[in-house]
Structures are given as C-alpha cells and as structure tokens.
N, C-alpha and C positions, 0 to 999 in steps of 0.2 A: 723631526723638523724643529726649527728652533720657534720660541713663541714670537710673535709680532711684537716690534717693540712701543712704546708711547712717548708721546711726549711729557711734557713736566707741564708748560702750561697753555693757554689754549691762543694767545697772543704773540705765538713764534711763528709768520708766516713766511711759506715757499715762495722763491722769487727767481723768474727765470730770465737768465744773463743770455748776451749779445749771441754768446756760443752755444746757446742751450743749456747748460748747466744750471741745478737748484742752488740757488743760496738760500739762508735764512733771512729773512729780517724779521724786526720787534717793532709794531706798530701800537702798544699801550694806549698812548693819549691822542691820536690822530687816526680812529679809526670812523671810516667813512660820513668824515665832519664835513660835509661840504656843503654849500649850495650857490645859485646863482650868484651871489655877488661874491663868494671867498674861492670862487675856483676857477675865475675867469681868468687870471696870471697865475694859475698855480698849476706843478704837476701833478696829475693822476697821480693818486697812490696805486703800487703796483704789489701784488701779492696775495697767495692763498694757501691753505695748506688745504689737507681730503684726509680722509677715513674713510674705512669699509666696517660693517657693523657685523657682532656676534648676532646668527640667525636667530637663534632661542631667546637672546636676555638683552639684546640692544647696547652689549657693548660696544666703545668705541677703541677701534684698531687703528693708530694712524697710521700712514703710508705715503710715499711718496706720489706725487701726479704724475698722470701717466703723459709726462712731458720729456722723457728720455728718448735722444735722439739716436744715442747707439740701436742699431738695429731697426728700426724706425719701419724700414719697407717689409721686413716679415712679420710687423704684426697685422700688418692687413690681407695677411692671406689665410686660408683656412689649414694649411699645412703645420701652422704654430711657426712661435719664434725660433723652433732648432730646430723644423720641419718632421717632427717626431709624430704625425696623425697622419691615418689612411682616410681617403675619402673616393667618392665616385668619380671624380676628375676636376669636374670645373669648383670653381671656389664658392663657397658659403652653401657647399652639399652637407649632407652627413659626415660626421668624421669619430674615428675611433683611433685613442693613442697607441702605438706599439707598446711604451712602456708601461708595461702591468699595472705598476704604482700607484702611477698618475689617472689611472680611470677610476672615477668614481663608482658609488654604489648604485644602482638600479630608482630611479625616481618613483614616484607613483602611477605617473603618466609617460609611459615609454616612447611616446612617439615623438614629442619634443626635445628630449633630451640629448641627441644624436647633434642637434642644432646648437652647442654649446656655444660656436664661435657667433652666433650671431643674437641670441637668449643672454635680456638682462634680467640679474639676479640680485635682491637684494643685498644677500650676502657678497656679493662682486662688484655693487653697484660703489662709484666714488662719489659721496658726501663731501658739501664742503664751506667755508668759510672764508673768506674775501673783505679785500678791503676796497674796489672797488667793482660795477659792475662787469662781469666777466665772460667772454663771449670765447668759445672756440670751437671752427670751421675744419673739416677736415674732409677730403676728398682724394682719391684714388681712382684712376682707371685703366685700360687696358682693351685692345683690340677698336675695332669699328663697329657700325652699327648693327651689321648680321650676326656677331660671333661675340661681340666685346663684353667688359664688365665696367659698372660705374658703381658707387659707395660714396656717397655722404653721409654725415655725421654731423650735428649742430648741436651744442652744450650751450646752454646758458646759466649763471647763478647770479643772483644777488642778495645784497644783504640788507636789512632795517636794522642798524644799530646791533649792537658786537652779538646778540644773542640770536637773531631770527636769520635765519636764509632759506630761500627759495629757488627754482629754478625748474628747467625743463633740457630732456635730451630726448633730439629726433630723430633716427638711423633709417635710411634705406641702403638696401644693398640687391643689385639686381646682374648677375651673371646670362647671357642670351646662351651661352656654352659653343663648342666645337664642333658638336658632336649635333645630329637631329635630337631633337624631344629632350632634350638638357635645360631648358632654360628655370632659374630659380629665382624669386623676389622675395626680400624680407623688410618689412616695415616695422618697425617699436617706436612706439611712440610715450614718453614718461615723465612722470612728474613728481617732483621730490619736495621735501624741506625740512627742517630740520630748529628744534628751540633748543638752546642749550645757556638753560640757567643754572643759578646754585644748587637752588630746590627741584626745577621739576625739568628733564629733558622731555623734546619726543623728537622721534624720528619718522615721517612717511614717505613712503613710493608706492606710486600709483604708474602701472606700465599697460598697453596693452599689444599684442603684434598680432598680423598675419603673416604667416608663410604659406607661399605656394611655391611646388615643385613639380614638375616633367620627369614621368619617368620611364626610362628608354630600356631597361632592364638589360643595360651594356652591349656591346655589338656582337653581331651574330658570330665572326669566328674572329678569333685573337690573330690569326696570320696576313690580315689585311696591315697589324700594325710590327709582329715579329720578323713576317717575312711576305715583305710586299711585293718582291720579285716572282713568288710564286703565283699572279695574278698576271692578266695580259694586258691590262688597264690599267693606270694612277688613279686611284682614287686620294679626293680630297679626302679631310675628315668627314667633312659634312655629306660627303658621298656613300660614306661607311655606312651599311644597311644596320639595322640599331633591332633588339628581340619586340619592343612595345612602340605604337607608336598610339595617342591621345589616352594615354595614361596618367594622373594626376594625383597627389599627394598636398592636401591641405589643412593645415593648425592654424586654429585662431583661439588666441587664451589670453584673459584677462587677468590682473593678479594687484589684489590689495594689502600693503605690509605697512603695519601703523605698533611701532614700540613706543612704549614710556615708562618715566619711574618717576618716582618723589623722595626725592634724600632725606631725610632728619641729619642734622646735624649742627654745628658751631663757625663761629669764625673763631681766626687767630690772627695776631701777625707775625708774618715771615719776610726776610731778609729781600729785597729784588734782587734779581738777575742783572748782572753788568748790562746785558741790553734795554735790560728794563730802565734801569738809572740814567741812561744816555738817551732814550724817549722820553722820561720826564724831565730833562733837562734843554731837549731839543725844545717843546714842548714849552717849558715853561719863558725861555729864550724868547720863543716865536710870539708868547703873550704879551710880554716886555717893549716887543720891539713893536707892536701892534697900541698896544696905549701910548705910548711916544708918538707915534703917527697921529692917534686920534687927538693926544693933545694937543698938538702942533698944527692940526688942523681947526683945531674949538678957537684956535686967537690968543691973543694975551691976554693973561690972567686965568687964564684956564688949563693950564698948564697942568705939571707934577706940582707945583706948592698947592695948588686945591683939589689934588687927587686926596680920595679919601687914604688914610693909609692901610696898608694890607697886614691884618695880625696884630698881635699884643704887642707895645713897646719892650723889648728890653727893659727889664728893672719894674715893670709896673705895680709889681706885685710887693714887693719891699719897702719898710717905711722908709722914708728918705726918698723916696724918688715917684711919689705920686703927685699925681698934677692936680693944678690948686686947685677948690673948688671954686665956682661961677657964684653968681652972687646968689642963685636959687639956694644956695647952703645944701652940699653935700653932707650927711652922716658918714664919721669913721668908724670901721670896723675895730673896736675894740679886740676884739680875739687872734686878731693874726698876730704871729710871734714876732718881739719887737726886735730889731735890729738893730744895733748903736757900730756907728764908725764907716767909714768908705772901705775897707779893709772886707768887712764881709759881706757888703753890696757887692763889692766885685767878683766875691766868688759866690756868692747864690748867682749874678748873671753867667757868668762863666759858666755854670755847673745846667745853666737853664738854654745855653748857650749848645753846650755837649748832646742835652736832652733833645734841641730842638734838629740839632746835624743828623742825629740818632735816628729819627721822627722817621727825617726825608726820606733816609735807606729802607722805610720799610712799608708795608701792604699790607689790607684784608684779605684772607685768603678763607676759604669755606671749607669746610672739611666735612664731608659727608661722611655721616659713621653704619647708618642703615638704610636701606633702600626698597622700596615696594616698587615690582616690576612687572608692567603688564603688557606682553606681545602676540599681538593677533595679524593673523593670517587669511586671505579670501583669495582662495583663486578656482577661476573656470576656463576648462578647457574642452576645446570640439575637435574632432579627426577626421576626416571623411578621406576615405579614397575613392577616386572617382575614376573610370573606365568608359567610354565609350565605342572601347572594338579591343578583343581576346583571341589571339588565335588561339584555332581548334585544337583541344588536346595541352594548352601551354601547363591547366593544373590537373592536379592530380584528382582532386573531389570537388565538387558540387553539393554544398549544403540547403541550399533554400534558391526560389527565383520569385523577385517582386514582382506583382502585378504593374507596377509602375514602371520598370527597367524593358527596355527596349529589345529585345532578341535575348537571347541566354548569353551572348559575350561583354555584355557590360555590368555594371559594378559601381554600388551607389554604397559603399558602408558609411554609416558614420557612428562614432564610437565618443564618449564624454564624459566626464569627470567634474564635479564641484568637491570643492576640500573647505572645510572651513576650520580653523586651529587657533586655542588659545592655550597661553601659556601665564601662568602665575607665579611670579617667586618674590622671594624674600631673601635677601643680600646682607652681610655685615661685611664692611669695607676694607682690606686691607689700609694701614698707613695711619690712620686717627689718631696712633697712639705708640710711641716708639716698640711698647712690649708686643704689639699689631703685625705680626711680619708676614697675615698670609690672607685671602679674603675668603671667605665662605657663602653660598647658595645655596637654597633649596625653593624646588619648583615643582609643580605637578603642570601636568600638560592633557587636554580633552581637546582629538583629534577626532571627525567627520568627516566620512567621504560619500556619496554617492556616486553612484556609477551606472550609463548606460552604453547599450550595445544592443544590436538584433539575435534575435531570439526565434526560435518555432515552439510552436503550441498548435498539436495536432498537425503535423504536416504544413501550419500558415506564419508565412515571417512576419514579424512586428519588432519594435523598440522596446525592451525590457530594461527594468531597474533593479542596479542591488544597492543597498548600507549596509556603511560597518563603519563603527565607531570604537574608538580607543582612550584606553586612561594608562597615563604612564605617569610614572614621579622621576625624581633623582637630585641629584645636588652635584656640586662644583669645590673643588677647595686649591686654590691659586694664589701664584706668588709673581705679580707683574714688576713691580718698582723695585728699582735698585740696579746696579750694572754688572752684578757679578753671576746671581743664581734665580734665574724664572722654572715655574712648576708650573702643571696646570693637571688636574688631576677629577675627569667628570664622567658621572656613572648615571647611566637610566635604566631602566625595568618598568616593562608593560603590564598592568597588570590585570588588566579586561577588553575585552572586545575579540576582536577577528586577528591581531595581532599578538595577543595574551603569550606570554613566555617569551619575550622579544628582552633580551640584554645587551647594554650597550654600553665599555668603558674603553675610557680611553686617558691614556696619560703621555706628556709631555716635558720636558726638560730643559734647560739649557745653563752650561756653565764657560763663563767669559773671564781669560785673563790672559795677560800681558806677556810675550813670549818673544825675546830680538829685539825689541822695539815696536811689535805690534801686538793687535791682539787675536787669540787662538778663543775659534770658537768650539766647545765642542756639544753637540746637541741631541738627546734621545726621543723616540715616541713610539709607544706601546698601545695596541687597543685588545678588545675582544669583544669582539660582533658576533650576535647570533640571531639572524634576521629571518620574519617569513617570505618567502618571495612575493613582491607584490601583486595585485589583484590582476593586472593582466600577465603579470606571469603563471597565475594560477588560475583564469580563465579568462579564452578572448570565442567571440562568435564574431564569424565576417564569411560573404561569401563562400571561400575558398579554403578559409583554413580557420579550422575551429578545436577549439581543447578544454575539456575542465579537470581541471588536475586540483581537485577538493585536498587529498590527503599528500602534497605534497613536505618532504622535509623542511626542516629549518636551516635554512645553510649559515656555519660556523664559521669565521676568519679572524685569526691569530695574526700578528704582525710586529716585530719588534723591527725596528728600524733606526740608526747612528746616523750624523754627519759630522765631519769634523770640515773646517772652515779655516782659511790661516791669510788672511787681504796679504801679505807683503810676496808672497808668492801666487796669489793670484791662484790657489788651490780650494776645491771644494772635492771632498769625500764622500757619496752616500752610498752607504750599504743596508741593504735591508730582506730578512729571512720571512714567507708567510705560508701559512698550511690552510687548509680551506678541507671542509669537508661538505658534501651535499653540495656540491657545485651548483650552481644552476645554470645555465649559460639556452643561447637560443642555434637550433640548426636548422641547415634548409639541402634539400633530394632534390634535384631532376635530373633528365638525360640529356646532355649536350649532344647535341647538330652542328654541322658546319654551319647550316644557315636556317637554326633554331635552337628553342628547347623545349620540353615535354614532359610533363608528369610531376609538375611541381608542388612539392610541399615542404611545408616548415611548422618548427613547434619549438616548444620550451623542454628541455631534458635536465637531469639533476647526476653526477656522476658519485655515487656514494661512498666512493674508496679516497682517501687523501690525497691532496694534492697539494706540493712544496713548489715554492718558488723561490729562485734564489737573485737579487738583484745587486749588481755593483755599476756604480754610476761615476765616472770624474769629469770635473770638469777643470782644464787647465788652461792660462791663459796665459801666453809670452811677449814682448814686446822688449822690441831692440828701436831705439830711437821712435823713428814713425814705421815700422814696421810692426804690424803687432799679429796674433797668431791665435785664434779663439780657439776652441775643441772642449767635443759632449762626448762621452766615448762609455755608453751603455752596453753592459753584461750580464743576460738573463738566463736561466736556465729553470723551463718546466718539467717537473717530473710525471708529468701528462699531457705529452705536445697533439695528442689526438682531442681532446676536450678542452683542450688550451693552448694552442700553437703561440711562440713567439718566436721571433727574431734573436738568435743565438747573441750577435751583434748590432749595433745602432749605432750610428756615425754621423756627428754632424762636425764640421769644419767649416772655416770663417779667416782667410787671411786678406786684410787689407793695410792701405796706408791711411794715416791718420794724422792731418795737417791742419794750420789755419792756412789761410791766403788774405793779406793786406790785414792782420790780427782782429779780424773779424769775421771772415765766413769759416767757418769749423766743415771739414771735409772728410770722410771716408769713402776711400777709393780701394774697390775688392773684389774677391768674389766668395762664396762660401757653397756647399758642397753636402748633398745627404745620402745615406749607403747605409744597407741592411741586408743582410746576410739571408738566403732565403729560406723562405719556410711558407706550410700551406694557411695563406691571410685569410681570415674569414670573408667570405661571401660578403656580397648585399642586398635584403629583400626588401624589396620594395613595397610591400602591403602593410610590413610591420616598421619601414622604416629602421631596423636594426642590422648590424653585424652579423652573421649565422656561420657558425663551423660548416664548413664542407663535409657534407654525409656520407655522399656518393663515391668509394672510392675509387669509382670508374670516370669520372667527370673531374677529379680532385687537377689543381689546377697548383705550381710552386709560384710565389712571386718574389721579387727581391734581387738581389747580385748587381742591381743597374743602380749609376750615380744620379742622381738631380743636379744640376750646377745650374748656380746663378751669376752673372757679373751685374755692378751695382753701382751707382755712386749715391750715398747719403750726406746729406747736408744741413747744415743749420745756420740763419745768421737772424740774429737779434729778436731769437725765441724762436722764427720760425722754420721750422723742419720742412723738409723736401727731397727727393729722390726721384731717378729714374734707374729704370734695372732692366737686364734683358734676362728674365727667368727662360729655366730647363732651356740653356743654351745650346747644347749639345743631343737635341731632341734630332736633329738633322741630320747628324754623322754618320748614323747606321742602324742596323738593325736592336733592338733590346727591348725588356718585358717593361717598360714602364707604365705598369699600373701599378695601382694601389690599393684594389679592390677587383676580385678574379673578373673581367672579361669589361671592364672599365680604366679604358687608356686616359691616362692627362693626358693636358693641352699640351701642344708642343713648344717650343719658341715663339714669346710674346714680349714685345715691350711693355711693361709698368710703368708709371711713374704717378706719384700723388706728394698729397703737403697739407701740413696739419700750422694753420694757423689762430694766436692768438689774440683778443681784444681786447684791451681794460679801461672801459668810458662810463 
C-alpha cells in the first residue's frame, strides 16, 4: 500500500464548494480573528483540514474529510462502500470482510471487534483544524417504526487560536430489524482535542459506547426464504420463526488515548507559498483599508499625516539623510561608515530597498530535529451475554449453573478486560537538514492487561482474574517528504511477559512519477507477523462453551503485497501473495432441524500445515460524457478452503449518470450491484460474537451465486450531501440464497435515504 501522504504546512485548509468538491484554501493571517464587533458584516471564514494519527507514536497522517459525495449512501450501511462484508442481515450487526486482505488481526478483546462499522478508533478517528466553528449533522433512515433503522451522527470542532482545537462526536445508531429478536443499538459518545505547536504537540480522545444486540440465532429453516412456495401460508419476515428468542449480546467499553512529544529544535527562514503571499497580501490590504476608515472617522486632523509611521524611513540609516536633531541635542554616531554624494545614498537605498522586498517573501519556519514521544493507552471493557429461555438440548455442554440464574436455560456470562499501555520513544526527524533524507525511532512499549471471566473451583462458579503483562522495543526508519520515493520500514520484538517471542516487521514503499501526462503510482508492502493468539483465544470459560488452550502455537503470516495506480486511466492494481502457518481461526458444530438446532459447540482451532493465499484486486473506472461505469473485480484463491473458505470471485459494479442541474445541485443517478461466487461463509455464533467455519459437514450450508442491487440517487448542493436509494431491489423477483451468514436472510427491499450536513458559525 502506498504511504499516506502529508502535507507541507499546517495553514492549507479543506474547503467544501457548492458541488461538494474539496478545494484548498490558505488562511495564514486571518485565522479565526473575530469577534463581536469585526464579524457582524463579515463572512464566516469557511475551512478545515483532519488527520488520523500513528497508534504507537502520534504521528500526524493528513487526509482528506470525510465530505466526498461520490458514494455517499454506502457508507452508511454495514455492507461497506463496495458491499464487500458479510453480516447477520439487518445493519450495524456483526460484519466480516470477504476479502482476506482487508480483515484485520485478532484484537485483544474479541467481542467488539466484529462491530467495526460502528467502533471509534483512535487510529480512525478524524482530528482536525478549522477556521471557524464547525458543526456537522448527519442522518440516515429506513423502514417505519416496527421494522426500521435510524443513525445520527453529530460532530462538532472548534478552535482557540491556530494551535488548540477541541470538539466532541455523538453517534447512535439503532436498527428495530426484519426479522423477530434482531433488533441492535449503538451509542459512542467522544471527546477529542488536539495542541499542535512548534515545541510540544498532544493529541486526546476520550470515547466511551454501548452496544446491545438481540440475538435470534437465524431462522429455523432457510426455505421459508429459498422456496416459500413450499409452505401453505405467506409468511411475513417478521413471521419467520427465528432458533433464539430473549437472547442478548452486550459491550460497554471505555477507552482513554492521550499522545505527546516535545521537539528540540531551530527556526529558519523559508520562502512562502504563492498562497501564502496572497493572504498576507489580502491581509495586509484589509489593515490599510481599515485605518483609512478609522481615520476618516477620528475628524480632521487626525488623519494619515498624524498616523504615526510604520517602519524605518528609507535612507535613515545613511549620512546625508538623517533628520535633524530637536533642540534636546541628539549625539552622532561617529562609527557608522561615512557616505559622500547622492550617487551612493541611492544605492544603499536601493539595495536596502531589495532587502526589504526580500524580507516580505519569507517566514519562520521551526524545524524540529528530535523528538521525545509519550503515548498512553486506557481502555476497559465488559461483555455479558445474557439469556433468559434456551431451548432444550440447543448446546452441546453444560459447564457450571449459578445460584443466581433462574432454571438451567438462562445465561448470565460476563466476561472483561482492562489494558493499560505505555509507549516511549525517541525520534530524530527526517528533513533538518538537506544530507537528512530519512527519519529514525526508537521506542519500548510496557503493555497490561487483566482479564476476567467465570471460573469453577471445586464444582462452585465464581468471577476469576488473570495478568499478563508485556515489554516489547523496536524502532522505525522512514522517508515521508518529497514526491517521488516514501519508505517506511518498522520492526518490534517482545521480549517478556505472556507474549514473549512475539515479532513484528513490517515495510512499505512507494515510487511516484510522471508517465502520458500523468502520474504512475507504483507501491509495495511487506510484513512478517509471528503472533501468540490472544488471551481469549487461548482461554474463554462461559456457560456453554469453554477452552484453555495454554500450549497453543504461534501463528506466522508472511505477506508481500504491489499496487500499481495510473489516475488518467482510472486503473488501480493490487496483487498480493500470503502464507500463514498455525492458523488460528474460530469453528462452530450443531445439528440442523427444520425447525431447530441441537448440540451446539464452538472453539478456537489452529491448522498447522501452510496456508497460501493468493489475491488480485482491480479496480477500473470508465466514463463517457455523464455516463460513467465503476468496478471492484476481486480474485482469491485459498489453498485451504476447509479452514479458510473464500469467495473464488467478488464483484461490485456501480453504473450511473453524473450531472449538475441549474450548475449547482451535483447529481448521481445509478444503480450499483454485489455478486460472489459461492462458497461455504463462515457461520455466526452468537455467544462469542465471531465468524466460525462450519464444522458439521452434514449441516454445512453454500452461500453466494445471488446479486444485491441497489438503485440510488446521490446528491449534493452547496456542501450538503443527500440521497434516497431503493436497496436489494430485486429481493422480490424470486426465489435466491440471499444471505450473508448461513441461515441469516437480509432485509428485503427497503427505501434509504439520509444527508449529511454542514455548519460553520
């Protein structure tokens, strides 16, 4: 993957046009100078730019805001932007991506991480910098009030002067579902800000969420939705007899993320930026024409002839042109070099003249050469699943029964986690210094976790605790600035605790140049992970399903991975080969019923023979006038589709039109399309919240071969985005597997529509 690029300076703000489009603008001398009496006839200044930060070191990645209108209506679903994620049907469930790649590694805390689409992450979270305050509202919904979905979303930032900004984002999102016992709600509630001086930056977010989820453990037989003729009744969805019903799924986790550093370093001066020179020019304009006013208002005689004047006279300094003294009797400066004749008064001014033109073009600028960097980490999390009725026989064991729990069919786990993690490094800075062309880190890191979960002692359930703490080092050596060649090249090693022998390198590349008339990107990244599976993969006690897998392996993963990128064709390349050994992955046994299941279990399994994978990804886009033609056209191949099943193929398409109307509402009118080739999808268990291979290969279940279509119109005028869409359109037409997780149908045909607007007051 290619590295994120930055900017040059921190005074280039994003600015969004009538049609939604970012522009730049440079707001240097006029940034957030207002107050009541200078902004009552003026306009709002408008503009911001955002960052996302390096987890470990608090670097700063810019980015663009997430104010891009193309696509607008897919990012509010849980399916992703190219519908590439399986989930349990209704939106803001659990979701796992088809594409290998793209799934991450295994968290600490397994049960939240399934929630990606709805989970703020520091590392994901957008930071940001404004010129005035900035507000933006965002809502989406769908269906009515038995069955529907609603999402808001409220950002706010503001700023104190060019260095401080603060702000807060508040998200709920609450699906009722289709289906009985579906219904999910997620709340995050956060707080950020952000100091970015010469000397010392910090960066915090403070987040904290609930989630709850209903879970229905999917409907009793898949032919209610395959083949509904074989039934003498229509049933609605919501008629659909469903395996679980007051079954419950709930995380609540708090999480504190506070980076900083302290530069050493110099100033210099350097040349401004053309934008620059046109805001201090606007700028100093705007001061001129502002003492004109006030003198014109002071009366006569109070004018510009008894303005004091601004700066050294021309010549002041040259003998010949110093003004007389007053009768208090000035001393001359005997030592300054004497001058004789107008000839060379003229060109000392002249030359002082060059000096001062010279002056104007340029700036302090801070160069930081070392840096001491301290980022800590606080987060806690709780899991409970909760049950109040189990049909007879649904699992397979019985581990423990509380005095507390009500009959042997309910189910009170709860399971938690506090982590606390600090990291310490020392930075020398690329750039200080022209022979400087690459920057350098090193860091140790002491990582804390404790962990509970229920436990037996002597046959009696209680809450039990484990620790395990860690010490790892490593360092960084990267090459960010410049437009032709980025590297990033960063290695850790564990070297005590419960994670001891844990290696972690990773490198990255990218070389950019000129190819047609445009430019050709071409970009590598290389790692090699050798990870212990974490703690509830190597031991969970609950109810129903329990494991301690003490001497489990280390699982290996190798990965080289190209893209090549080429804008004038609208072509992106990615290929990428990875080998894995000690898999770990999670599976889940029972017996299917028509109208149940029985004898369920699930665990964590490790497959210790290699496993390649082989990934080609294009993505091509065409456009003839306003016709234009998107496409994601994914090629994977497992060489263990039994402990790794994937989708042979993955298909998303996106044609629409692309207009203004009266050269101000920006329109997309389309519809786009998702199709995958079948193969056996992991399962979904609901106790552990994760994906599970299908074990059983008497219950094993293919899913895939059926399209998703949406038709849509997305819109934008004068920043602000909007859409209505009639998703899975063709849910009506006939018979097909549409799920996306074995024995969990999506919704059918639903109207969408939402709009994301913005405020700057």
């Amino acid at each position: 993957m290619a590295l994120a690029s930055t900017v040059s300076a921190q005074n280039t703000f994003s600015q969004i046009d009538e049609t939604g489009n970012i522009t730049q603008r440079d707001d240097n001398q006029n940034f957030n100078k207002h107050n009541n009496d200078t902004t009552r006839n003026k306009e709002i200044p408008k503009g911001f730019y955002t960052w996302t930060l390096d987890r470990k070191f608090g670097d700063r990645i810019f980015v663009e805001p997430d104010t891009v209108p193309h696509l607008f209506m897919n990012t509010t679903f849980n399916s992703g932007m190219y519908g590439e994620y399986n989930h349990t049907g209704s939106n803001y469930t659990p979701r796992l991506s088809r594409i290998f790649i793209n799934r991450p590694e295994s968290d600490i805390f397994i049960f939240t991480q399934p929630y990606s689409f709805v989970d703020k992450r520091p590392e994901k979270f957008l930071f940001m910098n404004t010129l005035s305050p900035y507000t933006n509202v965002l809502y989406d919904n769908c269906g009515d009030k038995t069955n529907g979905e609603d999402h808001i979303d409220a950002k706010f930032a503001i700023n104190a002067g060019k260095k401080i900004n603060v702000g807060f984002d508040l998200d709920y999102a609450y699906a009722r579902g289709y289906f009985d016992d579906q219904s999910v709600s997620h709340f995050n509630g956060t707080l950020f800000g952000s100091y970015i001086g010469d000397r010392y930056n910090l960066h915090l977010f403070f987040n904290t969420s609930h989630q709850k989820a209903a879970e229905n453990g999917g409907i009793t037989d898949d032919n209610f939705i395959t083949h509904p003729e074989s039934f003498q009744d229509n049933y609605n969805e919501n008629e659909i007899p469903t395996v679980l019903t007051e079954n419950w799924n709930r995380n609540d986790h708090q999480h504190i993320f506070l980076t900083h550093r302290y530069n050493i370093g110099f100033y210099r001066k350097v040349k401004m930026t053309e934008a620059e020179l046109k805001a201090r020019e606007f700028a100093m304009a705007s001061k001129k024409e502002k003492e004109a006013k006030d003198g014109d208002q002071d009366g006569p005689g109070r004018g510009r002839d008894d303005a004091k004047p601004m700066g050294r006279p021309i010549g002041a300094k040259v003998m010949g042109a110093q003004p007389k003294p007053d009768s208090l009797s000035v001393a001359i400066d005997t030592t300054r070099i004497k001058v004789d004749g107008q000839a060379a008064i003229d060109s000392l001014n002249r030359a002082q003249a060059i000096q001062d033109s010279i002056d104007a073009t340029m700036k302090q600028e801070y160069v930081p050469v070392t840096s001491f960097i301290h980022t800590m980490e606080y987060n806690n999390y709780r899991h409970i699943y909760l049950a109040y009725h189990t049909m007879d026989n649904y699992y397979l064991n019985r581990y423990y029964t509380r005095d507390a729990e009500v009959g042997n069919d309910s189910i009170n786990d709860i399971t938690r986690n506090r982590q606390f993690k600090n990291t310490f490094g020392l930075a020398l800075l690329e750039g200080f210094n022209k022979y400087v062309k690459a920057g350098l880190k090193a860091f140790v890191t002491y990582d804390y976790n404790r962990y509970e979960m229920p436990d037996t002692l002597n046959g009696i359930a209680s809450q039990a605790t484990w620790n395990e703490h860690d010490v790892s080092i490593g360092g960084q050596l990267s090459k960010t600035q410049g437009k032709t060649l980025h590297f990033n090249l960063m290695a850790e090693a564990w070297l005590a605790g419960a994670n001891s022998g844990q290696l972690h390198v990773d490198f990255n590349t990218d070389v950019n140049f000129a190819l047609f008339g445009d430019t050709v990107q071409l970009a590598a990244k290389a790692y090699f992970h050798r990870n212990n599976p974490v703690f509830f993969q190597r031991k969970f006690h609950s109810k129903h399903l329990w494991w301690d897998n003490d001497n489990m392996s280390k699982e290996t993963r190798t990965r080289i991975e190209g893209l090549f990128s080429y804008q004038k064709t609208n072509t992106k390349l990615r290929v990428a080969i990875e080998e894995i050994q000690n898999y770990t992955y999670y599976g889940m046994s029972y017996d299917y019923y028509a109208d149940s299941r029985a004898k369920l279990t699930a665990g964590v399994y490790q497959e210790s023979g290699n496993i390649n994978i082989l990934t080609a990804q294009l993505h091509q886009n065409f456009r003839l006038g306003v016709i234009n033609w998107e496409n994601v056209i994914t090629y994977q191949n497992s060489s263990n589709k039994t402990v790794l099943p994937l989708p042979t193929w993955n298909f998303f398409t996106n044609l629409y039109l692309k207009f203004k109307v009266a050269k101000v509402l920006g329109v997309e009118l389309g519809a786009d399309a998702t199709y995958f080739t079948k193969y056996y999808a992991p399962d979904y268990c609901p106790m552990l919240t994760q994906f599970a291979i299908q074990k059983n290969e008497n219950s094993r279940v293919e899913l895939g071969g059926y399209p998703f279509i949406d038709v849509y119109a997305n819109m934008v005028l004068k920043g602000v985005r909007f859409f209505i869409m009639m998703s899975h359109i063709n849910s009506g037409s006939g018979n097909g597997m549409r799920f996306l997780a074995p024995h969990y149908p999506t919704n059918s045909d639903v109207i969408h529509w939402g709009v994301s607007w913005n405020f700057f007051n």
